[in-house]
C-alpha positions as CSV (number, residue, x, y, z in Angstrom):
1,X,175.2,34.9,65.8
2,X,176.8,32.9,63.4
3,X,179.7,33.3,61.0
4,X,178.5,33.9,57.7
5,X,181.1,34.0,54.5
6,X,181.3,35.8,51.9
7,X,180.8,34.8,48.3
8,X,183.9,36.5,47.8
9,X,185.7,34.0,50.1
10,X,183.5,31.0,49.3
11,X,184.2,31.6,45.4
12,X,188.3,31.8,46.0
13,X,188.3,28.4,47.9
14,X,186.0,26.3,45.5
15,X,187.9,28.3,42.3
16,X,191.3,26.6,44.3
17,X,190.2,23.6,45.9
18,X,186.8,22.7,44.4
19,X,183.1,23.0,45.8
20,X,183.7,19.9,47.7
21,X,186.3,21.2,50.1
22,X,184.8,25.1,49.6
23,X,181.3,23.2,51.0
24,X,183.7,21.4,53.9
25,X,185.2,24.5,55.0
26,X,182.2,26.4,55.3
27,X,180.4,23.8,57.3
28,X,183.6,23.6,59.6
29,X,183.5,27.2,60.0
30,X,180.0,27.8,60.9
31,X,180.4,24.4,62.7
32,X,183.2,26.3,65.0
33,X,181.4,29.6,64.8
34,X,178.7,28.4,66.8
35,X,181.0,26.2,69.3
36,X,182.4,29.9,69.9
37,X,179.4,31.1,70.5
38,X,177.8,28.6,72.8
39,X,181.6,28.6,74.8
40,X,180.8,32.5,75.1
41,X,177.6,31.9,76.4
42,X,178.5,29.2,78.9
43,X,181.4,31.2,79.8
44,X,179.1,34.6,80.3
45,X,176.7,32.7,82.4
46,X,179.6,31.1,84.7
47,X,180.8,35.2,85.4
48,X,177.1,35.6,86.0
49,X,176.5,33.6,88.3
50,X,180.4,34.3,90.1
51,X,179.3,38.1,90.7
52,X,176.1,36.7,92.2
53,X,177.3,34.3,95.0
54,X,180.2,37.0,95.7
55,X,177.7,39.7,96.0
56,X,175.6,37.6,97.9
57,X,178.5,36.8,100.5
58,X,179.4,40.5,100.8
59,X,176.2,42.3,101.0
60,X,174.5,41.8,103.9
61,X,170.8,39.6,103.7
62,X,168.0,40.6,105.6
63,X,168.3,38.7,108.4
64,X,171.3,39.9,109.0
65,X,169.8,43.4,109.1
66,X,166.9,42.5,111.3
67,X,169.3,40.9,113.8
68,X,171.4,44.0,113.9
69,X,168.3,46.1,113.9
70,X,167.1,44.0,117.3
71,X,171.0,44.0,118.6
72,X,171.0,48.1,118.3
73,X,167.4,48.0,119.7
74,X,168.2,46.4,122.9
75,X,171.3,48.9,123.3
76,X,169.0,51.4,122.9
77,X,166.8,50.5,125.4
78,X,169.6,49.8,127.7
79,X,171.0,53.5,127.3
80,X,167.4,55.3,127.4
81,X,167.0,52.8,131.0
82,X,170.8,54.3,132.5
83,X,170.1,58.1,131.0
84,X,166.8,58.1,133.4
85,X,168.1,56.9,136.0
86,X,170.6,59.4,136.0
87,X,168.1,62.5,135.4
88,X,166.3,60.8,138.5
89,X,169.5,61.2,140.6
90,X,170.6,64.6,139.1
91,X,166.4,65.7,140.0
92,X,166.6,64.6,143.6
93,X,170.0,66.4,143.4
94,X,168.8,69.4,142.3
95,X,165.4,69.3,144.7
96,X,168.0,68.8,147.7
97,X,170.0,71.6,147.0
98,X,167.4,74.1,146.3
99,X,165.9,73.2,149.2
100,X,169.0,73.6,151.1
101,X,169.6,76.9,149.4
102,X,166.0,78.0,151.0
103,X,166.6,77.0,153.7
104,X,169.6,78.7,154.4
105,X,168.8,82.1,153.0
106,X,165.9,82.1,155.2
107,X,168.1,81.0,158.4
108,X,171.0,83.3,157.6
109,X,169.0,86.0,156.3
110,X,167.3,87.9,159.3
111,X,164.8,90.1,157.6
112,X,163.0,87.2,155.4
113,X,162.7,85.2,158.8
114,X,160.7,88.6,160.0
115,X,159.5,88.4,156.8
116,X,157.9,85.1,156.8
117,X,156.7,85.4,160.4
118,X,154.6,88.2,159.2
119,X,153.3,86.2,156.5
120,X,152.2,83.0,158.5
121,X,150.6,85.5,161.1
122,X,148.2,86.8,158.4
């Protein structure tokens, strides 16, 4: 985008200085118009590419995510291998007791001993 004059302004600096220098102006001022411009542009595409490489450093790539998906993975697996190995022990826990339990009632309790004496007769 280039700075354009007005005739208005144009007009005032030849009617004071003569078309020469009116003519020399104007070229210097588009001249630095468009040294503006391509200094914004280079200056834009620096900040560009700034945001880029910080984003880049703080966002995480995907190979970072794939190694902490197979990290979390192998935790997983880890915990799922120590949860059944305690259900295991809290099952043979649980069998030992209830057959403890049975036991007992049936050795402390007279009338389901007659009971089951009936029942294996039969």
């Amino acid at each position: 985008m280039a700075l354009s004059l007005t005739m208005d302004f144009y007009q005032r600096i030849e009617a004071k200085f003569g078309k020469e220098l009116a003519l020399d102006v104007a070229k210097v001022l588009e001249e630095t118009s468009a040294s503006f411009e391509q200094q914004a542009q280079t200056l834009a595409m620096q900040k560009k590419i700034e945001v880029r490489d910080e984003l880049t450093k703080e966002l995480a790539s995907k190979t970072d995510v794939a190694l902490a998906k197979t990290e979390l993975m192998g935790e997983i697996k880890t915990l799922e291998a120590r949860i059944d190995a305690r259900f295991e022990k809290q099952q043979r826990i649980f069998v030992v007791m209830f057959l403890s339990l049975l036991f007992t009632t049936i050795l402390v309790n007279k009338e389901t001993l007659v009971f089951l004496l009936r029942f294996s007769e039969l």
